[in-house]
VOVOVO-449745 format. One record per residue (C-alpha): residue in one letter; x, y, z. Coordinates in steps of 0.02 Angstrom, whole numbers, padded with zeros to 5 digits, always signed. Each point is the difference from the previous one (the first is absolute). Layout:
% residues N
AXYZ...
***
This chain:
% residues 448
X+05711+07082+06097X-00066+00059+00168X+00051-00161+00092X+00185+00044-00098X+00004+00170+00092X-00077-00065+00163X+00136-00115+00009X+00155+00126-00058X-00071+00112+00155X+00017-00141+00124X+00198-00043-00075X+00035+00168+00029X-00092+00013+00184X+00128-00150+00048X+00151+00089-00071X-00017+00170+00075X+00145+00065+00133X-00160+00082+00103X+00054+00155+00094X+00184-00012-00089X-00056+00048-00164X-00043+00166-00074X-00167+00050-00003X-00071+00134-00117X+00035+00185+00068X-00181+00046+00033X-00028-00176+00138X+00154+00038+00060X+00011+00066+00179X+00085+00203+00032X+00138-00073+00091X+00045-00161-00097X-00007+00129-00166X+00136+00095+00081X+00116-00160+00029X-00027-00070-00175X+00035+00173-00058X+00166+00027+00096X-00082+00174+00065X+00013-00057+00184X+00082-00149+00088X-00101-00003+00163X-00145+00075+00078X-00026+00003+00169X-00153-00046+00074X-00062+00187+00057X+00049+00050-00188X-00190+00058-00095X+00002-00147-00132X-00065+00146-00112X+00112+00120-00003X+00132-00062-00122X+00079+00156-00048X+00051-00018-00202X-00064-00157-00021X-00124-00017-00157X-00115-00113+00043X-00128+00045-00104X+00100-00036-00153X-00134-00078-00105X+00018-00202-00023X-00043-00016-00194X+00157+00107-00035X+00135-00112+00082X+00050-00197-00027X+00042-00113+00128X+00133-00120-00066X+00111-00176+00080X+00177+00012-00016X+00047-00170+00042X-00019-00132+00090X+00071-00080-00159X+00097+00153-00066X+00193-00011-00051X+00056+00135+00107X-00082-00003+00170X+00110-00103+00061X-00098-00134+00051X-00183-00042+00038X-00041+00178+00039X-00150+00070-00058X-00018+00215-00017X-00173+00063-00032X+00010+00167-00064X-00126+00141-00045X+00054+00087-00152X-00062+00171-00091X+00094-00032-00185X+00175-00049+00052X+00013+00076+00179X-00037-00101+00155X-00109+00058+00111X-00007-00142+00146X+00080-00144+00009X-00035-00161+00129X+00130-00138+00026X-00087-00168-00001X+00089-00128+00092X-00025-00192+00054X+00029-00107-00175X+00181-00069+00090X-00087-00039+00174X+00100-00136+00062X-00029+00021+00199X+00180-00019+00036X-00007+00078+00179X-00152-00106+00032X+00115-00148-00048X+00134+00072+00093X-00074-00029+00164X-00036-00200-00065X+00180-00017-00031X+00155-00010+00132X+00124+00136+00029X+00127-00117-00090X-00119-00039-00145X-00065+00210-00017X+00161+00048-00115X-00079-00111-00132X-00176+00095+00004X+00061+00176+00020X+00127+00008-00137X-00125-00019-00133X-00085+00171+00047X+00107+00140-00075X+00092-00146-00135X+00114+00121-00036X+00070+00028+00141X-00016-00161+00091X+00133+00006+00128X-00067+00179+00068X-00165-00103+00047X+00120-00135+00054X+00103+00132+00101X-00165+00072+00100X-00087-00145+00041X+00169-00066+00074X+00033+00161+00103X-00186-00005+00088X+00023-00185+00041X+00180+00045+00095X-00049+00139+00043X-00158-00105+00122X+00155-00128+00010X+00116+00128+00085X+00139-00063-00080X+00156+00089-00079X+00074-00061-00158X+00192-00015-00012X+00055+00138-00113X+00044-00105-00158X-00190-00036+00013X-00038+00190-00007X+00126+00060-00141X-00048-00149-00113X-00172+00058+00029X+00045+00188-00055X+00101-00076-00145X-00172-00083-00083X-00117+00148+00040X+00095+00105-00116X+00067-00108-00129X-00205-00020+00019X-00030+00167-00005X+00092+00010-00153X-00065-00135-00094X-00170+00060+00032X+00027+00179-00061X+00108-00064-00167X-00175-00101-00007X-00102+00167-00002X+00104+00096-00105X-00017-00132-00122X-00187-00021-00007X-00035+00217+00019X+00120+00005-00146X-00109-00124-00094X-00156+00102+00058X+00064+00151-00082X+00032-00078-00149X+00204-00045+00037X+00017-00182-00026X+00202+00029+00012X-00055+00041+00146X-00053-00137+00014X+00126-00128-00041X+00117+00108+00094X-00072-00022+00181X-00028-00189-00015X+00170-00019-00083X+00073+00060+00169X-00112-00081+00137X+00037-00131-00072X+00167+00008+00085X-00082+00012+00163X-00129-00137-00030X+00150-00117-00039X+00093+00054+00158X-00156-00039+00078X-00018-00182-00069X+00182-00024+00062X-00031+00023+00168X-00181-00053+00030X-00025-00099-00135X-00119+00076-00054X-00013+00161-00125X-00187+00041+00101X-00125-00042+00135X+00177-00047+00107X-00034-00035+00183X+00176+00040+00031X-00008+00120+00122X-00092-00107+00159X-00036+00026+00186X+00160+00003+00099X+00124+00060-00160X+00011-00076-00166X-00031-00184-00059X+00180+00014-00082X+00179+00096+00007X+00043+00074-00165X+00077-00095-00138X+00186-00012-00034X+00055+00154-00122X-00147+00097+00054X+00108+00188+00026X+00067-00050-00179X-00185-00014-00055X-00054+00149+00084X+00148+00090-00062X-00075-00033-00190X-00172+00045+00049X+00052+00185+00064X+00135+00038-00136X-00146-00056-00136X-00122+00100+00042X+00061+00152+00075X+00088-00004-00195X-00180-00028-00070X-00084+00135+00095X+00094+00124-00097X-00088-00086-00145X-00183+00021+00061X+00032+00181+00028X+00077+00016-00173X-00165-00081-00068X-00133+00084+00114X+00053+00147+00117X+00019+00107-00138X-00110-00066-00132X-00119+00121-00086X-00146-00100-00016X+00020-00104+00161X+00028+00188+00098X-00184+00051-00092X-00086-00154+00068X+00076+00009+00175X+00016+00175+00058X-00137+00083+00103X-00113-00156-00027X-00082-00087+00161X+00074+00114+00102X-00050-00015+00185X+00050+00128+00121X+00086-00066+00198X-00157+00051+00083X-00104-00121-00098X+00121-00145-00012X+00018+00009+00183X-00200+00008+00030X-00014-00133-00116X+00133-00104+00099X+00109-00021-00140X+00171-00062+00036X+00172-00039-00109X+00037+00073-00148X-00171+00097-00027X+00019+00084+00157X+00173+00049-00018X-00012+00063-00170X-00117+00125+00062X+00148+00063+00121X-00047-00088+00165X+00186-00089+00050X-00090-00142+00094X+00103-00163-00025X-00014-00135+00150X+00176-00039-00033X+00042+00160+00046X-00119+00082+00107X-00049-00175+00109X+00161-00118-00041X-00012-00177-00001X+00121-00119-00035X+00167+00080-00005X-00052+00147-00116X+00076+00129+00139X+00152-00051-00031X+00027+00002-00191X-00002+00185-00093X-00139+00013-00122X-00099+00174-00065X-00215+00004+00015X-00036+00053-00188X-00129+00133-00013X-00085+00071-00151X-00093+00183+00009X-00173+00010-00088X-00043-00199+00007X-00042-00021-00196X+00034-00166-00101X+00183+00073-00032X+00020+00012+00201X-00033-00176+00036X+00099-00073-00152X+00142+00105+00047X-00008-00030+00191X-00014-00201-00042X+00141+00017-00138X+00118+00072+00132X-00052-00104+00136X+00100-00131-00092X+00142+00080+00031X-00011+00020+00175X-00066-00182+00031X+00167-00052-00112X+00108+00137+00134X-00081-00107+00155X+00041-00161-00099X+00183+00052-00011X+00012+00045+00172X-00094-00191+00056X+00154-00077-00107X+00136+00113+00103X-00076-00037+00160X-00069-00163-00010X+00031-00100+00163X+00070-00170+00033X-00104-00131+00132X-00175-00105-00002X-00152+00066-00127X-00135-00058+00117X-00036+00018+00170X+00083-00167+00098X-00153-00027+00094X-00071-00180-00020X-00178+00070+00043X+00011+00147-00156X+00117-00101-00133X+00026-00190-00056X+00184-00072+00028X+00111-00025-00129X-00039-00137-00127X+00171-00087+00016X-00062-00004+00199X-00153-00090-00061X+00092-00162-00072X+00118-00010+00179X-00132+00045+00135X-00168-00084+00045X-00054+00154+00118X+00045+00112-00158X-00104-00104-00110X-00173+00010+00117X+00050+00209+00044X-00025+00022-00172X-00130-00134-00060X-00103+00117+00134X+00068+00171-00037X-00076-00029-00184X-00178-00111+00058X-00039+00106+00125X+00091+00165-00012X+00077+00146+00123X-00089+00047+00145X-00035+00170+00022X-00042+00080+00167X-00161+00109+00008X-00009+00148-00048X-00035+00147-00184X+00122+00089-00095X+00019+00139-00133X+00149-00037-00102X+00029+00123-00164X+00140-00002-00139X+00034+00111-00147X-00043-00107-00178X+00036+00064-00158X-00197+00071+00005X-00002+00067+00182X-00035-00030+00176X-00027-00213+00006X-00084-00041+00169X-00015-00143+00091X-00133-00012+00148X+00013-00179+00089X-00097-00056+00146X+00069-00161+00099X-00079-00090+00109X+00124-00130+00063X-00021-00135-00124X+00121-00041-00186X-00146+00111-00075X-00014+00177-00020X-00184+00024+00067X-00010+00183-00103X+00085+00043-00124X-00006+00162-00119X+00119+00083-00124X-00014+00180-00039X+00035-00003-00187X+00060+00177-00082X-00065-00069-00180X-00184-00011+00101X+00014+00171+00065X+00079+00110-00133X-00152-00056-00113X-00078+00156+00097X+00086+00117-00085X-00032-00055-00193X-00178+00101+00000X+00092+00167+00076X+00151-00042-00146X-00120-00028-00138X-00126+00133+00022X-00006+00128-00127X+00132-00091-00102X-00013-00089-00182X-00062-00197+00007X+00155-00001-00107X+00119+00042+00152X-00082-00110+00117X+00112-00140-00087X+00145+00082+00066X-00064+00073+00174X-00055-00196+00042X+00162-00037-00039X+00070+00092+00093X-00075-00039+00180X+00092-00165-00065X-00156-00107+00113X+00029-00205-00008X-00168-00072+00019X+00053-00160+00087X+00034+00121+00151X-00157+00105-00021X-00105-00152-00013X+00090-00117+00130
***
């Protein structure tokens, strides 16, 4: 029996998260206490470690439970594992444990070629692909120097938001499931579906595209695509009328929503937190507005705010950033212009493949466009974009080869993490369901 227990001790030695994991209150250092408690966000180094102000550290150990929600658990969305310190049914810390998706994507990033990097990237954030696509392309021109015909840039616009979309229909489903609304449910993937088709019919693909590439796009967009468009708009503008109808006002769906994980703008902005969680909160900071990329400067579109940044804020800020993202898609369609969708630039894009068949000198530009890839001049770059969770970053180093020598994304699922302990403090475990939720983090992206 001994040698049994010896050996369940050394099985759980190997499986431990070390310094991730939460540690009983009484081990557990003054200033990490405040952190897991969502008392403080930082301390700075001059700050007395022992003068915590409200904190109750002494709260005896044998009268709280440390518990695992997830990594296996229907409704953290993904592999993420929550340690929490409960006293009954209220949390009293709570410690994001992260690493069961780790797929080293940036370290492969910098083993594949700027031509081949579309393929690892858009697999991070899998629901919203083409925004990872869209980043990774703008750092590489952007070290390129190149400018992208304007067909290139619109077409671009046009995917982010039918993107955008589709990835908020996909968290209004799966919060609506979380709160017990499996109309909800059906609902939300009923209508990305629309938008995953559309996808298919101009990448060919419904995910993981590498559509939008270094130098423009690999392809124009398909014959009928305004008519397509058109259907996608007129649908679910018409459906969003029915989400509010089965939510906004909702008795029992207000009572788990309102006032719970509420984070104020001074902590979601010492936290970092970008995207929906920071705006609900009040803060108008959208990088399509307030640092424009693309063409967003020239299309009309409102920054949707919420006031106490609460569950309800964030579903209703997401809920009517649909229908601005379906106002820019409206204005792409009006304004779309005519000419090339990649750069004509035999060093950034392959020739035409009916050029391939007729030319011998097309045939060897490409067979070494695709073996050994674009070369980029030296130099770094900061490149950031506005996903449907935040501020997406993309920090590339080149060093003059067809290889990114550094490469680094700053992913807003990663970062917004941060604020679950300051959300979930004080709260029920019960409501934790729905304040996870609503961060709406995709683990891909956190893990990377």
């Amino acid at each position: 029996m001994s040698d049994e227990r010896h050996e369940h001790r050394d099985l759980a030695s190997e499986t431990s998260e070390g310094s991730q994991e939460l540690g009983p209150r009484q081990s557990t250092a003054p200033a990490e206490l405040g952190r897991e408690t969502g008392s403080f966000l930082r301390l700075p180094e001059s700050h007395p470690a022992g003068d915590l102000g409200d904190i109750d550290i002494e709260h005896p150990d044998d009268e709280t439970m440390i518990i695992n929600m997830g990594p296996q658990h229907p409704s953290t969305h993904g592999v993420l594992r929550l340690m929490m310190e409960l006293d009954g049914e209220t949390v009293l810390r709570t410690k994001p444990v992260i690493g069961y998706l780790h797929t080293g994507m940036e370290k492969t990033g910098e083993e594949l070629t700027y031509v081949q990097g579309a393929t690892n990237v858009t697999r991070m954030d899998y629901l919203s692909p083409l925004s990872n696509e869209l980043v990774y392309a703008l750092a590489t021109e952007a070290l390129l120097g190149v400018e992208l015909p304007p067909r290139a840039v619109w077409i671009r616009m046009l995917l982010a938001e039918l993107q955008r979309v589709s990835s908020h229909l996909m968290w209004m489903a799966t919060n609506g499931m979380d709160l017990g609304s499996t109309t909800m449910m059906i609902f939300g993937f009923r209508e990305r579906e629309l938008c995953l088709a559309f996808f298919e019919k101009t990448t060919g693909l419904r995910m993981n595209h590498d559509f939008i590439r270094p130098g423009g796009t690999a392809a124009d967009l398909p014959d009928g695509w305004e008519d397509d468009v058109a259907v996608i708009c007129d649908t679910v503008i018409a459906r969003l009328d029915d989400y509010d109808e089965l939510l906004t006002g909702q008795p029992i769906f207000r009572e788990r929503v309102e006032g719970v994980g509420a984070i104020t703008a001074d902590e979601a902005l010492a936290l970092s937190a970008t995207g929906p969680i920071l705006r609900s909160a009040g803060v108008p900071w959208d990088l399509r507005r307030t640092m424009p990329y693309l063409a967003y400067d020239e299309v009309d579109f409102d920054v949707i705010v919420g006031t106490y940044g609460d569950n309800f804020d964030r579903y209703a800020v997401r809920l009517n950033e649909i229908r601005e993202s379906i106002r820019i898609v409206r204005q792409v369609v009006e304004k779309m212009p005519g000419g090339p969708y990649r750069v004509l630039d035999k060093k950034v894009t392959p020739p035409p493949r009916a050029r391939i068949d007729e030319s011998m000198e097309a045939l060897i530009h490409h067979f070494k466009l695709f073996t050994e890839g674009i070369r980029v001049p030296e130099g770094e770059v900061y490149v950031a974009v506005e996903s449907p969770r935040g501020e997406l970053g993309c920090y590339m180093v080149a060093d003059g080869t067809g290889k990114p020598y550094r490469m680094h994304i700053r992913a807003p699922s990663f970062v917004n993490l941060q604020s679950l302990p300051v959300m979930l403090h004080g709260g029920l475990v019960a409501d934790a369901v729905a304040s996870i939720s609503s961060v709406d983090p995709v683990m891909g992206e956190v893990d990377r």
